[in-house]
DODORO-885294 format. One record per atom (N, C-alpha, C): x, z, y negated; residue in one letter. Coordinates in steps of 0.1 Angstrom, whole numbers, padded with zeros to 4 digits, always signed. Atoms other than C-alpha are relative to their C-alpha. Layout:
BEGIN
XZYA
...
END
This chain:
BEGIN
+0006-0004-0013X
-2329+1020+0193X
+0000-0011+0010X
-0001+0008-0006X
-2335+0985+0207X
+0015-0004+0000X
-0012-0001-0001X
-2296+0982+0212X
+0005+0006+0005X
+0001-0009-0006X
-2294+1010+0231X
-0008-0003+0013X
+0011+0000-0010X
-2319+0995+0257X
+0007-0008+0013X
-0008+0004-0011X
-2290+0973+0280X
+0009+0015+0004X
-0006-0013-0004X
-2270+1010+0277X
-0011+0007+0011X
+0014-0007-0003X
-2303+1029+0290X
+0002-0006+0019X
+0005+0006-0012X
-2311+1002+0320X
+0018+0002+0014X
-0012-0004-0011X
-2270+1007+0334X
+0003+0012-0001X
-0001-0011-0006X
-2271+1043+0330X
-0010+0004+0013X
+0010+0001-0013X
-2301+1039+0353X
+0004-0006+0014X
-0009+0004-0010X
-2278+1020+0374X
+0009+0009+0006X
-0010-0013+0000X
-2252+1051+0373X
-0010+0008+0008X
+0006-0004-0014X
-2280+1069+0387X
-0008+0001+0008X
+0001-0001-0016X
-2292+1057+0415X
+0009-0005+0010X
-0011-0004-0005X
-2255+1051+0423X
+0000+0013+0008X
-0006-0016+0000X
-2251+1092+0424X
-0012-0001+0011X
+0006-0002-0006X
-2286+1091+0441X
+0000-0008+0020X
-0005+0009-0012X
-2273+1066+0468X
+0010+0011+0009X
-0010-0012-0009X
-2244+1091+0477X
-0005+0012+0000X
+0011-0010-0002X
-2266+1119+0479X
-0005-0003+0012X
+0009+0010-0014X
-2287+1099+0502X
+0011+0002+0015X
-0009+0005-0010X
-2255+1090+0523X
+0001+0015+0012X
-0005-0011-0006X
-2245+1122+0531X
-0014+0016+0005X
+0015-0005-0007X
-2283+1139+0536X
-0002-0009+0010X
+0001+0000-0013X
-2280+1118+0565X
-0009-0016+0002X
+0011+0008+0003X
-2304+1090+0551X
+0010-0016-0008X
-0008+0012+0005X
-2280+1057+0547X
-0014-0010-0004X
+0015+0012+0006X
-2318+1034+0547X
+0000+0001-0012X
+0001+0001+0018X
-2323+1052+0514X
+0009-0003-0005X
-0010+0000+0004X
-2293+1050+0504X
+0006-0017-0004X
-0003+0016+0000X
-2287+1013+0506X
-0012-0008-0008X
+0010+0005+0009X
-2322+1008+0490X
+0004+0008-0013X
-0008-0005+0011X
-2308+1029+0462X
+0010-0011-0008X
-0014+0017+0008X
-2278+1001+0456X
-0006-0010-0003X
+0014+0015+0004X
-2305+0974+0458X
-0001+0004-0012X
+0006-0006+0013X
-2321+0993+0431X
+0011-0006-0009X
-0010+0001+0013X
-2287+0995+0408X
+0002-0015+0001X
-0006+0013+0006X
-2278+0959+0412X
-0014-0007-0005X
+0010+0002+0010X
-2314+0950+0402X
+0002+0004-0013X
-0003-0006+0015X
-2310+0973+0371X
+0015-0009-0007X
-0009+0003+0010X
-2272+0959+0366X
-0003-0021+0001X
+0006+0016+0014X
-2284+0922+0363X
-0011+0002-0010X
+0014+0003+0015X
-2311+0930+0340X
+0009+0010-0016X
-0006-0002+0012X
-2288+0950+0317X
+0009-0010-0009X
-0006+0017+0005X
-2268+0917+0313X
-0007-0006-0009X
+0016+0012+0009X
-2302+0896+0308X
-0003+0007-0016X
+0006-0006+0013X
-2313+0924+0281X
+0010-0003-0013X
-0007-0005+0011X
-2283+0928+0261X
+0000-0019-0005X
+0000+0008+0005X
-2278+0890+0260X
-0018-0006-0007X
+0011+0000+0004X
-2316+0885+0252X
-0003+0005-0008X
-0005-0005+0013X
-2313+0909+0227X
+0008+0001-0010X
-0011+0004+0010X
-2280+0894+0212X
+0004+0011-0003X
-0010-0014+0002X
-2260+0930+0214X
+0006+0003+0013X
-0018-0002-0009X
-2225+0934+0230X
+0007+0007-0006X
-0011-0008+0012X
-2200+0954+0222X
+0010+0009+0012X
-0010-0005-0009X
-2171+0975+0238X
-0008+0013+0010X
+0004-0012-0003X
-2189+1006+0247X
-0012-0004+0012X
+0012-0001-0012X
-2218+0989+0268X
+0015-0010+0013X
-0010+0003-0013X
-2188+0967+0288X
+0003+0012+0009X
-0005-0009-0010X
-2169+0997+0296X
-0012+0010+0006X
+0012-0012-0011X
-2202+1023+0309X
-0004-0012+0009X
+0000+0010-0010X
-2210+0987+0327X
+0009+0001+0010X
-0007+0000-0009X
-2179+0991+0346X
+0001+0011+0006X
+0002-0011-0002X
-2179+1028+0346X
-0009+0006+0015X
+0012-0003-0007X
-2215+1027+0364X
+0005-0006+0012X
-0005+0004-0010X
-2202+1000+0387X
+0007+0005+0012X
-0008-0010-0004X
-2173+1021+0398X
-0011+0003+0014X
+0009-0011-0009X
-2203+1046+0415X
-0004-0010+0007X
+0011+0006-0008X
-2226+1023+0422X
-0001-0013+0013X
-0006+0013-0010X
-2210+0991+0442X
+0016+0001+0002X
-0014-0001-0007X
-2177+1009+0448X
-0003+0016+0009X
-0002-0009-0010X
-2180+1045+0460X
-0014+0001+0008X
+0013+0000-0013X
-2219+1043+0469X
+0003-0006+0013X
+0003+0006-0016X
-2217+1018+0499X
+0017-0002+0000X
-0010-0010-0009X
-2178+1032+0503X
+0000+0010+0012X
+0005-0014-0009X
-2194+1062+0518X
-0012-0006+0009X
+0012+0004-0013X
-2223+1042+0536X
+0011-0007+0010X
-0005+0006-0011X
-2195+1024+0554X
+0012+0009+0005X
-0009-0010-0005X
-2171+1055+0558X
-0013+0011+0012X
+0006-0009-0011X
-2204+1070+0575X
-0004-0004+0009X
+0007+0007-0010X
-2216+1045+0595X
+0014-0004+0013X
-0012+0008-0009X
-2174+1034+0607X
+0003+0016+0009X
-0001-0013-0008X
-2173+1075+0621X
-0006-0001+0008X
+0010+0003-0013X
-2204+1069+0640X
+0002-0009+0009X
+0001+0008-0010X
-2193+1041+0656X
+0013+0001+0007X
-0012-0002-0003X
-2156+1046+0661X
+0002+0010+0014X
-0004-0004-0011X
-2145+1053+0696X
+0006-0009+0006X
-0005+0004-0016X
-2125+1047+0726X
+0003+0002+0012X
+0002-0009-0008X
-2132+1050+0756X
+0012-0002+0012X
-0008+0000-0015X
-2101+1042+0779X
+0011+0002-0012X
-0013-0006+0008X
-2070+1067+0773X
+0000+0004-0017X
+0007-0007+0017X
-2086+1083+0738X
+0012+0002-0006X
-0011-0005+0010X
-2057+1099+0729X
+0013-0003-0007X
-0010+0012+0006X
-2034+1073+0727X
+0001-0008-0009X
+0004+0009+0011X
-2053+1059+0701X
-0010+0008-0011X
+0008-0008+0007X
-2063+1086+0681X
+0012-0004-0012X
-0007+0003+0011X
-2032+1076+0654X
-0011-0013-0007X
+0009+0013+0004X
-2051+1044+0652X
-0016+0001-0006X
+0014-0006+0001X
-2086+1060+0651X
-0002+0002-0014X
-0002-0010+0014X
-2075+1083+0620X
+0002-0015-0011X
+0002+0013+0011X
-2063+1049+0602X
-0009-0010-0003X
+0012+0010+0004X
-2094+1029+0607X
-0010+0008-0006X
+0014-0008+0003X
-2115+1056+0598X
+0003+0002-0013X
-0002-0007+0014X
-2097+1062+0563X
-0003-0017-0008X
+0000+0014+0008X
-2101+1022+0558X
-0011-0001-0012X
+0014-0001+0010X
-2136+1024+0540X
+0004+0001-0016X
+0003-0009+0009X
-2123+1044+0512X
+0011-0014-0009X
-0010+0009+0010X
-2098+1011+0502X
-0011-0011-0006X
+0012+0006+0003X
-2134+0994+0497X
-0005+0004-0018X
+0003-0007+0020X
-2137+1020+0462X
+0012-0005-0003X
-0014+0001+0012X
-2101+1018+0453X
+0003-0015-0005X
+0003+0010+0005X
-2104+0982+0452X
-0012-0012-0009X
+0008-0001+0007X
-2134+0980+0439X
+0004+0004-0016X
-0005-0006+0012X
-2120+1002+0408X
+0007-0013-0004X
-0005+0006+0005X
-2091+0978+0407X
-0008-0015-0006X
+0008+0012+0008X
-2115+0946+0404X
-0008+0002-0013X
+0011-0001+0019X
-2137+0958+0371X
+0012+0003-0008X
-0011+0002+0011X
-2102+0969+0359X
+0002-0010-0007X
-0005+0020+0004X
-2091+0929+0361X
-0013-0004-0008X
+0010+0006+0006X
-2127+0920+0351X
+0002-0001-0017X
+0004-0011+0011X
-2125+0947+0317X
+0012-0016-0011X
-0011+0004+0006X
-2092+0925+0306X
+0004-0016+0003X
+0000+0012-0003X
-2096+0889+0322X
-0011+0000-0009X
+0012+0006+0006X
-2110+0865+0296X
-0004-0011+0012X
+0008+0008-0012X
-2112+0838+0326X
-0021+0003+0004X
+0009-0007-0005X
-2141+0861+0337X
-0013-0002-0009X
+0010+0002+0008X
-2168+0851+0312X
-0013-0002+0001X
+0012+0008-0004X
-2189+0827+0328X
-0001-0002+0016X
+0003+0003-0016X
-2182+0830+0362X
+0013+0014+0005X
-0005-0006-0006X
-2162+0852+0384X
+0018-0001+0010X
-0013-0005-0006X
-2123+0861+0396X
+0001+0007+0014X
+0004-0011-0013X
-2127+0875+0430X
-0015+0003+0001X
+0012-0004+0001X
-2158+0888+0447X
-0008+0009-0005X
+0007-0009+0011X
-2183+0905+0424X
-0004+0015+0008X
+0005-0013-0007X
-2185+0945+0436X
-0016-0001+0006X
+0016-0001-0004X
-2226+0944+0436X
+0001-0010+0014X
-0001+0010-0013X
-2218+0911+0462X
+0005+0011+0015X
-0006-0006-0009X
-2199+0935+0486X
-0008+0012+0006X
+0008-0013+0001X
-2218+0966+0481X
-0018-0004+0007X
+0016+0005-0008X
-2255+0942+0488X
+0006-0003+0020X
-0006+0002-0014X
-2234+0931+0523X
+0002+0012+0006X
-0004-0013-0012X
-2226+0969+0534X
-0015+0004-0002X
+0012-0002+0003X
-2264+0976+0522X
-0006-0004+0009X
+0010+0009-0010X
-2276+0954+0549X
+0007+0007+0015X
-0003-0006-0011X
-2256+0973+0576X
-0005+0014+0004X
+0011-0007-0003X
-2282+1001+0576X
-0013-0004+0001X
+0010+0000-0004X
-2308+0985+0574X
-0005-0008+0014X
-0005+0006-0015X
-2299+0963+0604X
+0000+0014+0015X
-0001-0013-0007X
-2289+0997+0623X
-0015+0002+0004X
+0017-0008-0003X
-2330+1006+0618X
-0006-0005+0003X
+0010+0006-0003X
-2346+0978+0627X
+0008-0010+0005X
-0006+0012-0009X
-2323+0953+0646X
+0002-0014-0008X
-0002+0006-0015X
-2317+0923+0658X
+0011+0010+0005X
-0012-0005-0012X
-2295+0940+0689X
+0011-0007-0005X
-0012+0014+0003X
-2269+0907+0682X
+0007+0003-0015X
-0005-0003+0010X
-2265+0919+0647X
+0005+0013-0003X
-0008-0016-0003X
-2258+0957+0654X
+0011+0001+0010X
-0014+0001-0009X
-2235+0949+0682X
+0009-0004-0009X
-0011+0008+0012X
-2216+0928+0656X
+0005+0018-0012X
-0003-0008+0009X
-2217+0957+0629X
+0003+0015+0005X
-0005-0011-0003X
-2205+0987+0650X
+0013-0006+0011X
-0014+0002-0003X
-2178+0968+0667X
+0013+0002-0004X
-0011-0007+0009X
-2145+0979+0663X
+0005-0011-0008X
-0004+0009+0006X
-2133+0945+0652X
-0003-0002-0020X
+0005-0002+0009X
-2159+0946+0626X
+0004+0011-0009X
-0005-0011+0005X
-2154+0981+0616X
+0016+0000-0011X
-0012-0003+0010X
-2114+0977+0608X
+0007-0013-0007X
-0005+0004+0009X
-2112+0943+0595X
-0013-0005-0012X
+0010+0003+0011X
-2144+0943+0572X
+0006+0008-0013X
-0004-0006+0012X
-2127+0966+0549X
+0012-0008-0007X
-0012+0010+0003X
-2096+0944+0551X
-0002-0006-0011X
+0000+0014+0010X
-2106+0916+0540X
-0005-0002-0011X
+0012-0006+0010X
-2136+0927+0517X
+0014+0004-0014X
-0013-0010+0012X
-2106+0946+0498X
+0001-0012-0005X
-0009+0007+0004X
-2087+0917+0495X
-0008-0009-0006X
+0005+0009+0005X
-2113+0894+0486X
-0006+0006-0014X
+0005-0007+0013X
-2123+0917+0455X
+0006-0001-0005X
-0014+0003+0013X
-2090+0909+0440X
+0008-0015+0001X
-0007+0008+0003X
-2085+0881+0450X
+0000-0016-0012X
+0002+0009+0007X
-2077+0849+0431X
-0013-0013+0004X
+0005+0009-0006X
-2107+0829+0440X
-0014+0002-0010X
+0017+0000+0006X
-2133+0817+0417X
-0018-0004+0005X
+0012-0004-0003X
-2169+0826+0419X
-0010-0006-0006X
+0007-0003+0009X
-2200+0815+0405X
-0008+0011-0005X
+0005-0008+0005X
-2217+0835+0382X
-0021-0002-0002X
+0017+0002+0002X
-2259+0843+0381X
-0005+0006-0011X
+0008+0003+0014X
-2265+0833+0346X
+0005-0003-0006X
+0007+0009+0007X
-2284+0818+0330X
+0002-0003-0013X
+0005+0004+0012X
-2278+0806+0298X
-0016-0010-0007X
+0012+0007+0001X
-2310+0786+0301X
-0004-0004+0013X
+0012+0002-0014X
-2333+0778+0330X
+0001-0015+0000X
-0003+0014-0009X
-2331+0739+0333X
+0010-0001+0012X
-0008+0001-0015X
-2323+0725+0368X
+0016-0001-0006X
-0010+0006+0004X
-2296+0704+0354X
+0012+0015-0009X
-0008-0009+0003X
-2264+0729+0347X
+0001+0011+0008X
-0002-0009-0010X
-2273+0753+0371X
-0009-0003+0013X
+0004-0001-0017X
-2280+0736+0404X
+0005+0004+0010X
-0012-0008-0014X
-2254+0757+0423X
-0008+0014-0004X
+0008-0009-0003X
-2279+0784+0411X
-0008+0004+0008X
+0010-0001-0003X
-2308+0774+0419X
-0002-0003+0016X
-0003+0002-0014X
-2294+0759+0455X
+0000+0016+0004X
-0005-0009+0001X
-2279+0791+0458X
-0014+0010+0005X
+0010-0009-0001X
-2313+0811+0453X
-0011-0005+0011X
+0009+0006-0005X
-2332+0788+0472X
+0008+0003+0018X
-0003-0006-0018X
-2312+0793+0503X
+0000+0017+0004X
-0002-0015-0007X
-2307+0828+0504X
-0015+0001-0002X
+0017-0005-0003X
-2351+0833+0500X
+0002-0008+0017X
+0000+0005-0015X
-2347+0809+0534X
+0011+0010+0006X
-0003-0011-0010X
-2322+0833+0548X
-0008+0013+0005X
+0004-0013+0003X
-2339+0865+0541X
-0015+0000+0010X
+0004+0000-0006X
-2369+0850+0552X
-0004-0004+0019X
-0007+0009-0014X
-2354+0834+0586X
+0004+0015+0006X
-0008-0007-0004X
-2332+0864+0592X
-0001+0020-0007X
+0000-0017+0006X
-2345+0896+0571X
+0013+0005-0003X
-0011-0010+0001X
-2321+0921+0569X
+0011-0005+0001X
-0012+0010-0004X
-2295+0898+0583X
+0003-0006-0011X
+0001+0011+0013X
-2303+0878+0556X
+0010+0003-0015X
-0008-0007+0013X
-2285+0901+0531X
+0015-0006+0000X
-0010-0001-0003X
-2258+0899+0546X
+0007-0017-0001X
-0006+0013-0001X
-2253+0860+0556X
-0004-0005-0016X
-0001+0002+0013X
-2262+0857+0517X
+0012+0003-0010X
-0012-0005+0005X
-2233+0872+0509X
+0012-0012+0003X
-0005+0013-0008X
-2213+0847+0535X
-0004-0014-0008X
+0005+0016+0008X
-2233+0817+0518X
+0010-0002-0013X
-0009+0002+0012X
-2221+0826+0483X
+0017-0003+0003X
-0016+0000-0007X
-2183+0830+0497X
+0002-0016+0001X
+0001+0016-0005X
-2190+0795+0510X
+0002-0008-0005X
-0001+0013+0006X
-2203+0776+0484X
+0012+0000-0012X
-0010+0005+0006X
-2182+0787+0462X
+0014-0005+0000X
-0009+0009-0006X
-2152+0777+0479X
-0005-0015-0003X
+0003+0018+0006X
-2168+0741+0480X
+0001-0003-0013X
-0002+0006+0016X
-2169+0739+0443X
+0015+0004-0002X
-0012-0003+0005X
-2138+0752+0437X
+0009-0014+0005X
-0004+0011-0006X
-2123+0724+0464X
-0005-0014-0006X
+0007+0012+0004X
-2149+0697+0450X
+0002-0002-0019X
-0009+0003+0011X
-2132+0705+0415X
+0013-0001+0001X
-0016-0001-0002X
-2099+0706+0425X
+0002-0005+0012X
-0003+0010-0012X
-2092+0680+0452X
+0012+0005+0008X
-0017+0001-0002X
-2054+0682+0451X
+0001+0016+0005X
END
């Protein structure tokens, strides 16, 4: 039964994935993004448990990625396919840019399919062990998470930013690409809690509570940007050449 209890905590992740897209589409993106918070809570603690409890095995990997899938690919998919409708317009000579329209508006949906393809690579990269190959779905999925709740409580400066069209058609872009792409990541965990070995953690953690608290909501998001950041620097500050 105790072996069963990291399975348990990422089916709970699975659903309040389903509960998130529910949400989306009753009209309620706030819940909905507090929903994904939820699952990536639950999917780092199914990690901590199973290794805490010294039980792995094929079956909790794959419903791990399974869950993911929903939960940090097609959940905040659909929060940003509902949010890029609402804001999508133009207002000089419409019709001339309604081809263009129809293609930014279908962008979102390359946000899941590459999502899918990244846990694929994850499932079959041993690289991927201790740290990360591309940006981790829950990373992407916490960054669209923060573009509702921004919407409901501001800053102005940060909602102008996230319904711009610029915004709008190359966040999926790049986002895509950076889920597949070759660029290593750190990983958050712990094999042990001393500073020493994980001070790109503990940096790490310590600045994004200074975002969050500096910037709230915003905060999610430039947390997302941070990690991007540092880990570039390590990667450059291991590999010079």
């Amino acid at each position: 039964m105790i072996k069963q209890i990291p399975n348990a905590i990422t089916s709970a992740n699975l659903f309040f994935g389903c509960l998130s897209i529910v949400a989306t589409f009753d009209g309620n993106p706030t819940l909905a993004a507090t929903y994904i918070v939820i699952a990536a809570i639950l999917d780092f603690f199914d990690g901590f448990a199973a290794r805490l409890l010294k039980v792995s095995g094929e079956m909790g990997k794959q419903l791990d990625s399974l869950a993911d899938v929903v939960s940090f690919g097609v959940a905040p998919g659909f929060i940003f396919y509902m949010h890029s409708q609402e804001h999508l317009m133009f207002s000089i000579n419409f019709f001339q840019f309604v081809p263009l329209l129809i293609f930014i508006s279908y962008l979102p949906f390359s946000l899941m399919i590459f999502s899918a393809i990244r846990l694929a690579k994850f499932n079959i990269d041993p690289r991927q062990s201790d740290s990360f190959i591309g940006l981790p779905t829950p990373a992407n999925a916490l960054f669209i998470c923060a573009i509702p709740f921004v919407m409901a409580n501001g800053p102005l400066w940060a909602e102008n930013i996230f319904t711009s069209l610029a915004f709008l058609s190359l966040y999926p872009i790049i986002f895509s690409y950076l889920l597949i792409a070759e660029l290593p990541l750190f990983a958050l965990k712990f094999k042990q809690f001393s500073f020493k070995g994980n001070e790109i953690r503990y940096i790490f953690i310590a600045l994004c509570t200074t975002l969050l608290i500096t910037f709230t909501y915003v905060g999610i998001a430039l947390s997302i940007v941070l990690y991007l950041l540092l880990s570039i620097y390590l990667k450059v500050k291991n590999n010079p050449s």
